[in-house]
Each structure stands twice: as structure tokens, then as C-alpha cells.
C-alpha positions as CSV (number, residue, x, y, z in Angstrom):
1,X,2.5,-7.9,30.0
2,X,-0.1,-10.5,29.2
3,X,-0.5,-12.8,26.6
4,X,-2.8,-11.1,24.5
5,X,-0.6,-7.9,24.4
6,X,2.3,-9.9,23.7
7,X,0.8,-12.0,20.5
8,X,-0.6,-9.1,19.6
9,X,2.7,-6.9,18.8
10,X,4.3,-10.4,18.0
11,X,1.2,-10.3,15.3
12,X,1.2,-7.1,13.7
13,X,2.0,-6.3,10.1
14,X,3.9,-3.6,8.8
15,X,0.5,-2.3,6.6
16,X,0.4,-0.9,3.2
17,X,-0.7,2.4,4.6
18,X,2.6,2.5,6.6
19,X,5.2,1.6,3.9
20,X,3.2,4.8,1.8
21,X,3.1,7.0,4.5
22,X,7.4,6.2,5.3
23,X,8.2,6.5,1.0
24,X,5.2,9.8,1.2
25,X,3.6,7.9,-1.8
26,X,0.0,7.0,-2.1
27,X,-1.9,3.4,-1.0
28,X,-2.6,3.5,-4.9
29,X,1.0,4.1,-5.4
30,X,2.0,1.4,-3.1
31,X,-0.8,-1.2,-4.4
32,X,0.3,-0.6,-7.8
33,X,3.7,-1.3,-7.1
34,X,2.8,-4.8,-5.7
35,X,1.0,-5.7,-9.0
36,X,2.6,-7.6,-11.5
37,X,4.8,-6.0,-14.0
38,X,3.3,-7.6,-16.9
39,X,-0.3,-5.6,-15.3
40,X,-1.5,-2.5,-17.5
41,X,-1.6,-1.0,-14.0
42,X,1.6,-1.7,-13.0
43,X,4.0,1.2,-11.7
44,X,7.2,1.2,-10.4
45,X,8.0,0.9,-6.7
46,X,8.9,4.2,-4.7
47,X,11.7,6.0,-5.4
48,X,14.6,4.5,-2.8
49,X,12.0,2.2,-1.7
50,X,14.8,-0.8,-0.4
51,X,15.9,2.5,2.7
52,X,12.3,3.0,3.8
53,X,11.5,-0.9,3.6
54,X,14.9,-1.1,5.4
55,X,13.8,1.7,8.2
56,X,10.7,-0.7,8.7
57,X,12.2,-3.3,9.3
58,X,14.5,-2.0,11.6
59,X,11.6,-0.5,13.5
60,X,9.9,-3.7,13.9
61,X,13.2,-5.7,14.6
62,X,13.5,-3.0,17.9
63,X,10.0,-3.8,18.8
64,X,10.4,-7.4,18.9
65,X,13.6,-7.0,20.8
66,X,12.2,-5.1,23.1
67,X,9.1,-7.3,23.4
68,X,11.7,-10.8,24.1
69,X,13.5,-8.3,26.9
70,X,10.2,-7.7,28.4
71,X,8.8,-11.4,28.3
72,X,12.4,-12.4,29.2
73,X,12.6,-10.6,32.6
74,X,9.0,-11.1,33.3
75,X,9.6,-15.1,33.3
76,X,12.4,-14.9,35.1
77,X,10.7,-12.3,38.2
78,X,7.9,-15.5,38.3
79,X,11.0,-18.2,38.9
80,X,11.4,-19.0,42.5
């Protein structure tokens, strides 16, 4: 793994696109969400929106795990 692969995953957001795709909402739905309460176009967050924010972050977690393994034992293969 090189450098740029490796910033890039350490990089990456978890997008608005994804959280509505994981609660099977809208972007709107999602945007709207993030808007303050006291907004005419305020609506409420997802329904069990704290166990698909959750999953996400248990996703990413894993992927920057497995990223530090990688990097780890790629470090240590260089060491003489």
C-alpha cells in the first residue's frame, strides 16, 4: 500500500448519501434532519437512526483496523 492509498481511506467521510442509503431515507430527508430544529424545514432524524449511525461507525472502525494491520506489517517486512 502506498501513501496515497493509505491517507486516502484514513481520509474518507462517511457521506450523507451513505447514512440515507443505510436508514433507506432520502438525501432531503437526511439534510433536513441536520438542520436546526428551530428551521421551518426541520424534520426529525430517521426512525432508529442512533443503530444505522452505529453500523457506520462500526464499518469504518473495521476499515481503519484493517488499514493500521496492513501499514503495521508492511513497516515491519521493510525493518532489517
Amino acid at each position: 500500500m502506498d501513501f496515497k492509498a493509505a491517507t486516502d481511506i484514513l481520509t474518507r467521510r462517511i457521506t450523507a448519501d451513505e447514512i440515507a442509503d443505510a436508514a433507506g431515507v432520502s438525501i432531503s430527508s437526511i439534510a433536513r434532519a441536520r438542520l436546526d430544529p428551530a428551521s421551518s424545514a426541520y424534520r426529525s432524524p430517521p426512525e432508529d437512526w442512533e443503530t444505522v449511525l452505529a453500523r457506520l461507525a462500526r464499518e469504518r472502525t473495521e476499515d481503519f483496523k484493517e488499514l493500521a494491520e496492513q501499514l503495521e506489517n508492511q513497516a515491519q517486512a521493510r525493518r532489517p
